[in-house]
KEMAR-82992 format. One line per 8 residues: number of its first residue (from 1); for each residue z, x negated, y of N, C-alpha, C. Coordinates in nm, 3 decimals, decimal comma, always signed. Last residue first. Example, Ala and Ser with C-alpha at 12.3 -4.5 7.8 and 13.67 -1.06 7.14 Angstrom:
BEGIN
2> +0,708/-1,285/-0,225/+0,714/-1,367/-0,106/+0,787/-1,290/+0,003 ~ +0,780/-1,319/-0,569/+0,780/-1,230/-0,450/+0,780/-1,320/-0,330
This chain:
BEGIN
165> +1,858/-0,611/+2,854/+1,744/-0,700/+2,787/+1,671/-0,709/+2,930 ~ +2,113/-0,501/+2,888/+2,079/-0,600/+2,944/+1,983/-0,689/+2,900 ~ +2,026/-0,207/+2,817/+1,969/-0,203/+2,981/+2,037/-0,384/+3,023 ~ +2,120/-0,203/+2,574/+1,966/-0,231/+2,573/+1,932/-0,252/+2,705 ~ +2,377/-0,184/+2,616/+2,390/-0,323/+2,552/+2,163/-0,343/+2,593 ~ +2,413/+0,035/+2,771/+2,456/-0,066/+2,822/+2,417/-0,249/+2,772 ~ +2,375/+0,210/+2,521/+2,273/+0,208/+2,691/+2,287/+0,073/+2,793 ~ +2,557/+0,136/+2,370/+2,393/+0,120/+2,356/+2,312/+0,110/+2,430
157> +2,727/+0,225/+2,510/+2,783/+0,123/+2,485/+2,622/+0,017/+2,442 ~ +2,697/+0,503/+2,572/+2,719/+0,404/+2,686/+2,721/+0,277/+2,606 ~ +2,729/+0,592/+2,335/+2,570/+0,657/+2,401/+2,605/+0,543/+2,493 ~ +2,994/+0,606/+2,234/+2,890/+0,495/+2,182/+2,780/+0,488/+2,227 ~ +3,103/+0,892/+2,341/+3,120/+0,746/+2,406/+2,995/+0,598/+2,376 ~ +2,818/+1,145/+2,366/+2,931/+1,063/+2,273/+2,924/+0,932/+2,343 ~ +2,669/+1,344/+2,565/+2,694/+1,219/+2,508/+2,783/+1,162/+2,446 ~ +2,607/+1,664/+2,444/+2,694/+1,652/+2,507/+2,650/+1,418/+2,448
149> +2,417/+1,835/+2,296/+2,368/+1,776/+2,396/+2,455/+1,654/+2,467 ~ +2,523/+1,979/+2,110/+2,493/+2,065/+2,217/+2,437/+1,949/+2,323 ~ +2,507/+1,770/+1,920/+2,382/+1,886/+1,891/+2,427/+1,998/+2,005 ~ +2,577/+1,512/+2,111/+2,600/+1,590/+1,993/+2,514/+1,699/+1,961 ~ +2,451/+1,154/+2,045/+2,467/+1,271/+2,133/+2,458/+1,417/+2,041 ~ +2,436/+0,966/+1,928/+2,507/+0,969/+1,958/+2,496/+1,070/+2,071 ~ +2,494/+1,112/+1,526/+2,428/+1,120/+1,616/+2,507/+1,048/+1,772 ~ +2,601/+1,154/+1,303/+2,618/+1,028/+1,309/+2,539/+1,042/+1,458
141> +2,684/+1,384/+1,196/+2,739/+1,385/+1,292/+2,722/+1,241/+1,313 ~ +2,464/+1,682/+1,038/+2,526/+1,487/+1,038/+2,544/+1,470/+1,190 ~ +2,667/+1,951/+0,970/+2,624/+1,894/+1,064/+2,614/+1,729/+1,065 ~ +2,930/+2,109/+0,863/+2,740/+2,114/+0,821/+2,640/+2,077/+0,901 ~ +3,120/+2,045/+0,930/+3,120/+2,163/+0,937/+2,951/+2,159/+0,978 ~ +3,234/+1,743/+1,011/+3,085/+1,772/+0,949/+3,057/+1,908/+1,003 ~ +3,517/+1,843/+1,081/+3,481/+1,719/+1,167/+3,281/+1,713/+1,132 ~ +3,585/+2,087/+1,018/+3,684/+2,013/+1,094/+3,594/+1,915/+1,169
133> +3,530/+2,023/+0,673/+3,567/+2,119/+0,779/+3,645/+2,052/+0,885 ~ +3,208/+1,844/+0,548/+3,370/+1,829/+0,596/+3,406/+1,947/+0,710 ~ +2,988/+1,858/+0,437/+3,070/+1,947/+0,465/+3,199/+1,961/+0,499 ~ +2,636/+1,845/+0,416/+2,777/+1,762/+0,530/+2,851/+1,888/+0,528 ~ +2,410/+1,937/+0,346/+2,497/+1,827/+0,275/+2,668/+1,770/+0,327 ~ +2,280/+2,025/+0,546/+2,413/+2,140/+0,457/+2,440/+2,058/+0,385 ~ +2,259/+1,993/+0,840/+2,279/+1,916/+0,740/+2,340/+2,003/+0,656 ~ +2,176/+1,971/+1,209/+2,223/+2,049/+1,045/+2,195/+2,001/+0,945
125> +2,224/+1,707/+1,408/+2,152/+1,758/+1,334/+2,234/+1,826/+1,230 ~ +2,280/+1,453/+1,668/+2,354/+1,521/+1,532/+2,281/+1,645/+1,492 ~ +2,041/+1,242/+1,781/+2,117/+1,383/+1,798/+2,155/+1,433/+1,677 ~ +1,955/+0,988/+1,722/+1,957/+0,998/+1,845/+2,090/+1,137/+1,896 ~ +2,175/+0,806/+1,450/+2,007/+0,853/+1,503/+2,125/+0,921/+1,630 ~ +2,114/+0,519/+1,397/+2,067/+0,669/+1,323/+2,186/+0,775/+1,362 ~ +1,949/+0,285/+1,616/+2,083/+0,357/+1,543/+2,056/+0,477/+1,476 ~ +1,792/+0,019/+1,616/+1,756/+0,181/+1,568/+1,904/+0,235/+1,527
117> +1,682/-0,285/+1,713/+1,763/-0,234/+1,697/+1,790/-0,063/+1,680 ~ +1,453/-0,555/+1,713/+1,461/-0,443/+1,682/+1,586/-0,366/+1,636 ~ +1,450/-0,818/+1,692/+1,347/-0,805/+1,748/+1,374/-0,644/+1,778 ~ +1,599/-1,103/+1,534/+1,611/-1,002/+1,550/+1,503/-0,946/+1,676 ~ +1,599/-1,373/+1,485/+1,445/-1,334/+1,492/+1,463/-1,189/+1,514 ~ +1,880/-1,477/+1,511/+1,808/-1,520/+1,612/+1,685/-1,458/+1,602 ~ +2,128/-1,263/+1,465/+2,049/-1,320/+1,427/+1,918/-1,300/+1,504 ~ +2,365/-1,253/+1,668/+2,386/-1,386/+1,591/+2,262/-1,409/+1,494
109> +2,384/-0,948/+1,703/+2,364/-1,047/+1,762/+2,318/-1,244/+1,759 ~ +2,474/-0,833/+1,489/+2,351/-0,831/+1,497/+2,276/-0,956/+1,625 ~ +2,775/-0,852/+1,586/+2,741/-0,902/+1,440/+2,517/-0,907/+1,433 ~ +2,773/-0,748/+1,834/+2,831/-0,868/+1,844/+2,779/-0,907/+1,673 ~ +2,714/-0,487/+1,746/+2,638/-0,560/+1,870/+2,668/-0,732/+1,858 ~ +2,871/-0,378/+1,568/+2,713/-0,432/+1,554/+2,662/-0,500/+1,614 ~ +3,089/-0,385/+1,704/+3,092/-0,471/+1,595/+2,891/-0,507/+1,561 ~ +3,032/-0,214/+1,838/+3,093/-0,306/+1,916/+3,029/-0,386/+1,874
101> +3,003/+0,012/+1,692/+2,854/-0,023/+1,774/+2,892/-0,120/+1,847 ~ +3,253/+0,026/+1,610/+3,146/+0,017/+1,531/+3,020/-0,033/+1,571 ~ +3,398/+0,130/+1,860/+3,390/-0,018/+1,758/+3,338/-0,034/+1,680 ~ +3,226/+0,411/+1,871/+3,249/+0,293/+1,959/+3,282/+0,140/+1,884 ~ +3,362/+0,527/+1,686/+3,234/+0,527/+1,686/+3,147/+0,375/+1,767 ~ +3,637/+0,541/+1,732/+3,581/+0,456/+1,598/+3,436/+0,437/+1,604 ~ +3,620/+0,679/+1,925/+3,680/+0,497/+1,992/+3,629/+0,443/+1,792 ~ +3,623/+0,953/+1,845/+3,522/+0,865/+1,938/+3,517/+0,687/+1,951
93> +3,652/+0,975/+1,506/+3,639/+1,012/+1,634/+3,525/+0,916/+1,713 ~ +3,565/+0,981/+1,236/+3,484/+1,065/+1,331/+3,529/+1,082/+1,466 ~ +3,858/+0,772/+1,109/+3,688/+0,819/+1,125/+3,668/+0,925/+1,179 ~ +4,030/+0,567/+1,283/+4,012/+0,677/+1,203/+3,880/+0,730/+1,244 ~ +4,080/+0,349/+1,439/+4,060/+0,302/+1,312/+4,039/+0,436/+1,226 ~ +4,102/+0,435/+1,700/+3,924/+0,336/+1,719/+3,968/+0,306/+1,572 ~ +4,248/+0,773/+1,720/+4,269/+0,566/+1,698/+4,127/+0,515/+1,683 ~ +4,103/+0,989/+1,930/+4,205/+0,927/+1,834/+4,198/+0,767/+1,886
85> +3,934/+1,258/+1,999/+3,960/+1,131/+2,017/+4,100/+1,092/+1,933 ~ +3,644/+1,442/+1,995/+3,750/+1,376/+1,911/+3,790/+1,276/+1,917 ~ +3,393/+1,393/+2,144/+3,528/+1,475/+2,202/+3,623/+1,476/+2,097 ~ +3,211/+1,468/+1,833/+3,193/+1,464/+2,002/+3,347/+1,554/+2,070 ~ +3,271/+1,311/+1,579/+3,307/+1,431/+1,638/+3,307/+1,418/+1,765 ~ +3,046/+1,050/+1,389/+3,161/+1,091/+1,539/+3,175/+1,226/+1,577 ~ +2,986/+0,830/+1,202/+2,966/+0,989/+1,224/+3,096/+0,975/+1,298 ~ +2,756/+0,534/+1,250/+2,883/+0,641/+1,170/+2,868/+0,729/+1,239
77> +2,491/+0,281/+1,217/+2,585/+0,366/+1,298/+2,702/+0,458/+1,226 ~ +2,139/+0,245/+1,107/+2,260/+0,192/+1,133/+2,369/+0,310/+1,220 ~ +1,777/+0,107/+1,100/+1,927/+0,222/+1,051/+2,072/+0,190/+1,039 ~ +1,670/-0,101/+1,091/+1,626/+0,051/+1,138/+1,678/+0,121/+1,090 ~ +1,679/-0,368/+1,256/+1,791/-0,283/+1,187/+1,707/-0,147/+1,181 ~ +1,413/-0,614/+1,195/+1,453/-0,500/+1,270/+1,567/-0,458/+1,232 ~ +1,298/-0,957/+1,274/+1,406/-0,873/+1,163/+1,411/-0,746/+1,289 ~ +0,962/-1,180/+1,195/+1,059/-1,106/+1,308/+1,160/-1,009/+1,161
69> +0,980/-1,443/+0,978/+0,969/-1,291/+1,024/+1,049/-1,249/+1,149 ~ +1,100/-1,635/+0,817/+0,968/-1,640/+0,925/+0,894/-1,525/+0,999 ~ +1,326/-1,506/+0,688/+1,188/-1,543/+0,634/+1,052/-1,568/+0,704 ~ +1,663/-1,537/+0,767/+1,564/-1,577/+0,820/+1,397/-1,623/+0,716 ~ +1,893/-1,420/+0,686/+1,772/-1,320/+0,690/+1,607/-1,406/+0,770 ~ +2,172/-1,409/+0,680/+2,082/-1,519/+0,607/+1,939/-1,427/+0,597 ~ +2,428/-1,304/+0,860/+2,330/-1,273/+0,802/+2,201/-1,402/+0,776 ~ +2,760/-1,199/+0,836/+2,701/-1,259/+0,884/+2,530/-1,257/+0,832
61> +3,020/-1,009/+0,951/+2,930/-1,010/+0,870/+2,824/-1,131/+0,948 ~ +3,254/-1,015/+1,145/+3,275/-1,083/+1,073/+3,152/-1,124/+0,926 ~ +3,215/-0,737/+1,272/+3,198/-0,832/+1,360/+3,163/-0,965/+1,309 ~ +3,298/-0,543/+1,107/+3,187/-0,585/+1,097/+3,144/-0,698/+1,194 ~ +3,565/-0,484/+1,056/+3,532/-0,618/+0,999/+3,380/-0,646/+1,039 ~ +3,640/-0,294/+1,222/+3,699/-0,427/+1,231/+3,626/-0,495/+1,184 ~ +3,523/-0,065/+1,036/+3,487/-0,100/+1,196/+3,514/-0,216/+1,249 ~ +3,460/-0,231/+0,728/+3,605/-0,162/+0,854/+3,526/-0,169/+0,969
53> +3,251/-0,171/+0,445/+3,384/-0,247/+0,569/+3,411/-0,158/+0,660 ~ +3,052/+0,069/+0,468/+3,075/-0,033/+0,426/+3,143/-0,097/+0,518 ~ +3,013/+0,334/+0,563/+3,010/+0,270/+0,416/+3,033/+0,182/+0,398 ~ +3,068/+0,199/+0,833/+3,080/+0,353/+0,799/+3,092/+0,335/+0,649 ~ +3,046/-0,077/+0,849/+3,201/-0,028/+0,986/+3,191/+0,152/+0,948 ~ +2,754/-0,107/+0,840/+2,894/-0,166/+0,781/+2,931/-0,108/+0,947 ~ +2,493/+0,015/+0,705/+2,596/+0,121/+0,791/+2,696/+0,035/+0,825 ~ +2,147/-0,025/+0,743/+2,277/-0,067/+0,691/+2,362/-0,070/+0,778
45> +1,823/-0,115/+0,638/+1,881/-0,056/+0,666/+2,089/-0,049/+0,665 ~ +1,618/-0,314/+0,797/+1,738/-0,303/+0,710/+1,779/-0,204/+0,775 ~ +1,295/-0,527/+0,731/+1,354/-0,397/+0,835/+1,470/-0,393/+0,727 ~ +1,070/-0,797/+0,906/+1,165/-0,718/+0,804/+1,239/-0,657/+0,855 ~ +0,747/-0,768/+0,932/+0,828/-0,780/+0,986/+0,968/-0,742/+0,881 ~ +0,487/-0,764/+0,739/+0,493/-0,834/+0,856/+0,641/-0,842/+0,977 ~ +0,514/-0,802/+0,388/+0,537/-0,750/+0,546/+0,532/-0,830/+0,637 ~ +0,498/-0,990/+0,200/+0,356/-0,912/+0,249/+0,425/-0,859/+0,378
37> +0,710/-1,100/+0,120/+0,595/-1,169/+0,180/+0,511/-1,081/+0,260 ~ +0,879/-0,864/+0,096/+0,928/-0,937/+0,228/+0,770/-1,041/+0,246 ~ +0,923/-0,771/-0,217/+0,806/-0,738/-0,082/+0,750/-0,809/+0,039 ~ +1,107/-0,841/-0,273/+1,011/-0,938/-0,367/+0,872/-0,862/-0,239 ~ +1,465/-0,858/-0,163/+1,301/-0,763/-0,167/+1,224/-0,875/-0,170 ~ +1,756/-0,917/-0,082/+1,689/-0,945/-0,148/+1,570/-0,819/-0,223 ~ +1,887/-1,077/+0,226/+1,795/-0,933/+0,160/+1,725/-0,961/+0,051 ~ +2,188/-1,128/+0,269/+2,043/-1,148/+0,255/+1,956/-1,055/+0,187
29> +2,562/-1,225/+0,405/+2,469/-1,100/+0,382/+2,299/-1,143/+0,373 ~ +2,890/-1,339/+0,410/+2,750/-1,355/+0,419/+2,644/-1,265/+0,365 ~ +3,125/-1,361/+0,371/+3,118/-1,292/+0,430/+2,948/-1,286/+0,455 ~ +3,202/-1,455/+0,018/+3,159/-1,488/+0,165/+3,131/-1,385/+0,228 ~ +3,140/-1,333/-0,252/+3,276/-1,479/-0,211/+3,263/-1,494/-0,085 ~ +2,872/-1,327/-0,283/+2,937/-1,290/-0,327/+3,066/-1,409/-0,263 ~ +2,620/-1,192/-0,046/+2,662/-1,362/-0,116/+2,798/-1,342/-0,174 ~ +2,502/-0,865/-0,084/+2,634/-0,963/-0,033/+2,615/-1,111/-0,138
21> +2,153/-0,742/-0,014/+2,239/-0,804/-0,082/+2,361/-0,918/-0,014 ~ +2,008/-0,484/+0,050/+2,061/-0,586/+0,093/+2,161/-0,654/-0,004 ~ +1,603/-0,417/+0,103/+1,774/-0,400/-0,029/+1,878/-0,545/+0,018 ~ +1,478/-0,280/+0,348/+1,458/-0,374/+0,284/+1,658/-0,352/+0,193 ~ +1,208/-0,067/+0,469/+1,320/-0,104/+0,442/+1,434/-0,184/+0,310 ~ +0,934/-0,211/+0,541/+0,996/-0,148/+0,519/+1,158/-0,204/+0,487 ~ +0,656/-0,292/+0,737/+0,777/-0,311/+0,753/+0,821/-0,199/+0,612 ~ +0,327/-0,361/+0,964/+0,427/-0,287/+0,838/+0,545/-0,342/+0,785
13> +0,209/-0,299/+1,289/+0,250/-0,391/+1,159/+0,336/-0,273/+1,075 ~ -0,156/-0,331/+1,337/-0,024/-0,233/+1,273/+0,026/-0,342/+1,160 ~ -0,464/-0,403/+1,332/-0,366/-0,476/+1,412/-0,204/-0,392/+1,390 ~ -0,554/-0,345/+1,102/-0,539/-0,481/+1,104/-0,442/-0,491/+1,196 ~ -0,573/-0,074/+0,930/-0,517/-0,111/+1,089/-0,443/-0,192/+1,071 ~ -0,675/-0,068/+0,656/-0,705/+0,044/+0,744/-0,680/-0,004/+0,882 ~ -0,564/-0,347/+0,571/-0,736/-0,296/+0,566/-0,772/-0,187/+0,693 ~ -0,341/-0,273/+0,606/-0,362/-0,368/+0,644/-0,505/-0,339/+0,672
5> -0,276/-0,081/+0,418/-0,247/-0,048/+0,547/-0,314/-0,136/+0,671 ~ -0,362/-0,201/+0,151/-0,426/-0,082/+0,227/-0,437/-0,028/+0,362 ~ -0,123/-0,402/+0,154/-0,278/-0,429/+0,182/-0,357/-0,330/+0,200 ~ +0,078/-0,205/+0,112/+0,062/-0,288/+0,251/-0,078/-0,334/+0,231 ~ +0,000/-0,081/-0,120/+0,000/+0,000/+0,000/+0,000/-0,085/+0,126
């Protein structure tokens, strides 16, 4: 399919999302996809500070991703109850949402071919998979603006981190 894509629109690049793998014993992170030649850019997907590690710890991930490629994140972030506030260590509020996109910023930061940053996603959305009462109530809430519109704290922290490119 990448050489098809290629054929069809030489100048389009292609990317997908790529399987990550932990260096076991280390805080260290690489992708391991037998694809990565043929793309022209590499893309990851990957939640740490929601599925994976502590909002805390993601600062502390590190990444071995260098294949002569530009690197994208094209997926990333946690679920926030717009206007739920708490501790920055309990999930769906606001200040957890926030150290999470701290932690990315400062952990995504450190790799040098990075080119591309995608939080998932823009607006919390129905979801009947999501059923936490209280905080889902059938809604992915990873959005950083809520499905009435309203901005969630982490909307500044993104706006802030892309308006110093």
């Amino acid at each position: 399919l990448v050489d098809l894509a290629h054929k069809k629109g030489p100048s389009r690049l292609v990317s997908s999302a790529s399987t990550i793998v932990w260096k076991e014993h280390t805080d260290s992170f690489t992708i391991n996809e037998p694809l990565i030649e043929k793309l022209d850019l590499v893309g990851m997907n990957e939640y740490f500070g929601w599925y994976d590690w502590t909002a805390r710890e993601v600062p502390n991930a590190n990444w071995d991703v260098d294949f002569g490629k530009p690197v994208i994140v094209s997926e990333t972030g946690g679920g926030c109850l717009a206007g739920n506030h708490g501790s920055p260590d309990a999930r769906f509020t606001e200040e957890n949402l926030v150290l999470i996109y701290e932690g990315q910023i400062e952990m995504v930061s450190r790799i040098p071919q990075l080119r591309g940053f995608a939080p998932w996603l823009l607006k919390d959305f129905r979801s009947h998979q999501r059923l936490l009462d209280g905080r889902q109530d059938m809604y992915n809430r990873k959005g950083l603006v809520s499905d009435e519109g309203v901005r969630k704290d982490a909307f500044k922290v993104l706006q802030q981190w892309y308006n110093s490119f």
